[in-house]
N, C-alpha and C positions, 0 to 999 in steps of 0.2 A: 696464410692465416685468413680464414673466414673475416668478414665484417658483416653485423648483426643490424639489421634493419633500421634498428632505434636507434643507429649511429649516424646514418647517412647524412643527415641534416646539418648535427654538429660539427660534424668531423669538416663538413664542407663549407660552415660559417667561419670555423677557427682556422679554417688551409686561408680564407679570405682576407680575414681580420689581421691577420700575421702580416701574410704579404705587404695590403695597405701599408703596415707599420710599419716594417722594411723599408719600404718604397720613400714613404715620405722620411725617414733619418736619410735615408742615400739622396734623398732630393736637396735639402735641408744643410746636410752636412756631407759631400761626397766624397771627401777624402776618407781613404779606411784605415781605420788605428786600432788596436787591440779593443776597444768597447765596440765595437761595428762586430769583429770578429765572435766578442763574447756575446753580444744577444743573438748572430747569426746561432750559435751553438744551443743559448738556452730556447732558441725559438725551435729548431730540431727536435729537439729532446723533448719539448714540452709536445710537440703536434705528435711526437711520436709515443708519448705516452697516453694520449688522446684515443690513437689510435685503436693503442693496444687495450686500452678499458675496454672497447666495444668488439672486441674479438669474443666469434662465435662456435666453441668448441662443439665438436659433434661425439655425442656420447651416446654410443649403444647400449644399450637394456635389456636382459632377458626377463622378463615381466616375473615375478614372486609373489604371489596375494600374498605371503606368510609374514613378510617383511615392508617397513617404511624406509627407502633411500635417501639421503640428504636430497632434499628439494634446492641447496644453492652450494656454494661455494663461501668457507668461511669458518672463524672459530664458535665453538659452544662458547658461550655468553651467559648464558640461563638452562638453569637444570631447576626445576620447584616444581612444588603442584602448589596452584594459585585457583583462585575463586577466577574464572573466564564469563562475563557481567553482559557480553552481546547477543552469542546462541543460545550456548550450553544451561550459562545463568548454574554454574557449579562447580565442583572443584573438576580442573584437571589439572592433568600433567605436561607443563610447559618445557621445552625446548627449542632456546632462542641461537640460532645465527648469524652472526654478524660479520659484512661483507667489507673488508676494506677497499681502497681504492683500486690497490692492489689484484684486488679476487676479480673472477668472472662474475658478471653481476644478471648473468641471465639465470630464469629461476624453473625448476622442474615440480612437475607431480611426482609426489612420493610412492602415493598408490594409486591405480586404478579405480574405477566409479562414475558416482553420476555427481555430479555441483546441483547440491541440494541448495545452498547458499550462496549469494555473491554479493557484496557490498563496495560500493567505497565511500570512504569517508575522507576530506577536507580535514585539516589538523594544522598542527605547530612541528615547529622541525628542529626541535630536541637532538642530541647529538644521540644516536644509535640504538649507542648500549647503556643510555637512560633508563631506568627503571621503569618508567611512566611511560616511554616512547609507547610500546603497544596500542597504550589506552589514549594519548595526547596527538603523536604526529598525524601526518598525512599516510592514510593508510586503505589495503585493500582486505576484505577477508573473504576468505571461501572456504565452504565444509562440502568435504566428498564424503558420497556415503558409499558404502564398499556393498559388494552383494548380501553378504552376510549382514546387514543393516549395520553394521559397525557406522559410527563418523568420525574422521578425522577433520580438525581446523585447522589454516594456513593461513598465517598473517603475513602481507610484504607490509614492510613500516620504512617509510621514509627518513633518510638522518638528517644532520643538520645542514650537507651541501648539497643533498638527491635534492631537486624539484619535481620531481618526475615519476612516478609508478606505470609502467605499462602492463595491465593484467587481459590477457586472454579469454579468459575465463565468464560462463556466461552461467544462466540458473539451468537445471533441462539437462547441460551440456555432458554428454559424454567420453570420459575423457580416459588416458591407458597411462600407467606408470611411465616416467624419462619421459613423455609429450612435454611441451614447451607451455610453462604458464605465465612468463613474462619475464619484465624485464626492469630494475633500479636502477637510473642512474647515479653514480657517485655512493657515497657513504650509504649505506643502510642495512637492515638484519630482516631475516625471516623467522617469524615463531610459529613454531605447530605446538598443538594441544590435543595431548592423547589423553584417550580415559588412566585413570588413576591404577597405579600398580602393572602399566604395562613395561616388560622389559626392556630396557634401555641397553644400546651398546654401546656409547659413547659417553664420554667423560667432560668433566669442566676442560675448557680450555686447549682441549682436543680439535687440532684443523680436519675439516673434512671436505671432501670433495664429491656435487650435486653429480646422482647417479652414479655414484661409484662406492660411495660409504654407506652403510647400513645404520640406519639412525635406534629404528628399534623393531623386535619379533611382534609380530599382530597376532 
């Protein structure tokens, strides 16, 4: 199993933090009794779940202008067409993502193009799949514009335990469907914003898997 850049840190603060804690009960109290045993197990389990969040799967792409692939890993959240108040300033058509702890939280381009837009924005940390999270959390947005001057928008929105948004993503930037546009830690969702009455393949509440599920026909 791969491990993903944005992990390295963590992963090596909490291998630390653990130990320490270990260390000083076994100093402390060194006789071992079934409680020794049970935090040795929940300390396992928990660095091993650590881990696995930051696992970096390798998903191959055969490039489709025709089509948007899941940009993340995670369930449909949000299906609307909403008024979008940053770029657009119009109606599109929203579909939201949401990553549980559970998911791989690394996040992909849907299509191909150039990052016409890149933002980020300082926010509140709303649990996810808050209504408001879009417009309220800590969040990043980027619009690619496809050759055909089409734009699509990409929002990472931070949840209420992510601290964190790592976007790649620069203005200028040229960028190819399935490349790598960053990374959430912990809780959080990705919304894109298609123009109105584009076909959707995907349903409420439907898991879907970044670069493998087809979100919707362009």
């Amino acid at each position: 199993m791969k491990i993903h850049r944005e992990g390295h840190q963590t992963i090596a603060i909490i291998f630390v933090m653990l130990a320490l804690a270990l260390f000083f009960i076994n100093y402390f109290n060194p006789s071992q009794s079934p409680v020794h045993y049970f935090l040795y197990l929940v300390s396992v389990i928990f660095f091993l779940f650590i881990v696995r969040f930051f696992r970096n799967p390798d998903r191959p792409v055969t490039i489709d202008d025709s089509i948007l692939i899941a940009p993340a890993d995670g369930k449909v959240v949000v299906i609307e067409e909403t008024e979008e108040k940053e770029y657009f300033k119009d109606r599109r058509l929203q579909v939201s993502i949401f990553m549980s702890p559970n998911n791989v939280h690394k996040n992909w381009y849907p299509i191909s193009g150039t990052v016409k837009y890149y933002r980020h924005h300082p926010g509140k940390f709303l649990v996810a799949w808050h209504p408001k999270s879009s417009e309220l959390n800590e969040r990043t947005t980027i619009v690619i514009q496809r050759e055909d001057k089409t734009e699509i928008l990409i929002r990472q929105v931070a949840g209420a335990v992510a601290q964190r948004i790592s976007c790649y993503a620069n203005d200028g930037k040229k960028i190819k469907q399935g490349e790598e546009l960053g990374f959430i830690k912990f809780g959080s969702r990705v919304d894109v914003f298609l123009p109105p009455k584009t076909k959707l393949n995907v349903t409420m509440n439907q898991n879907v898997s970044g670069c493998i599920d087809v979100i919707a026909e362009l």
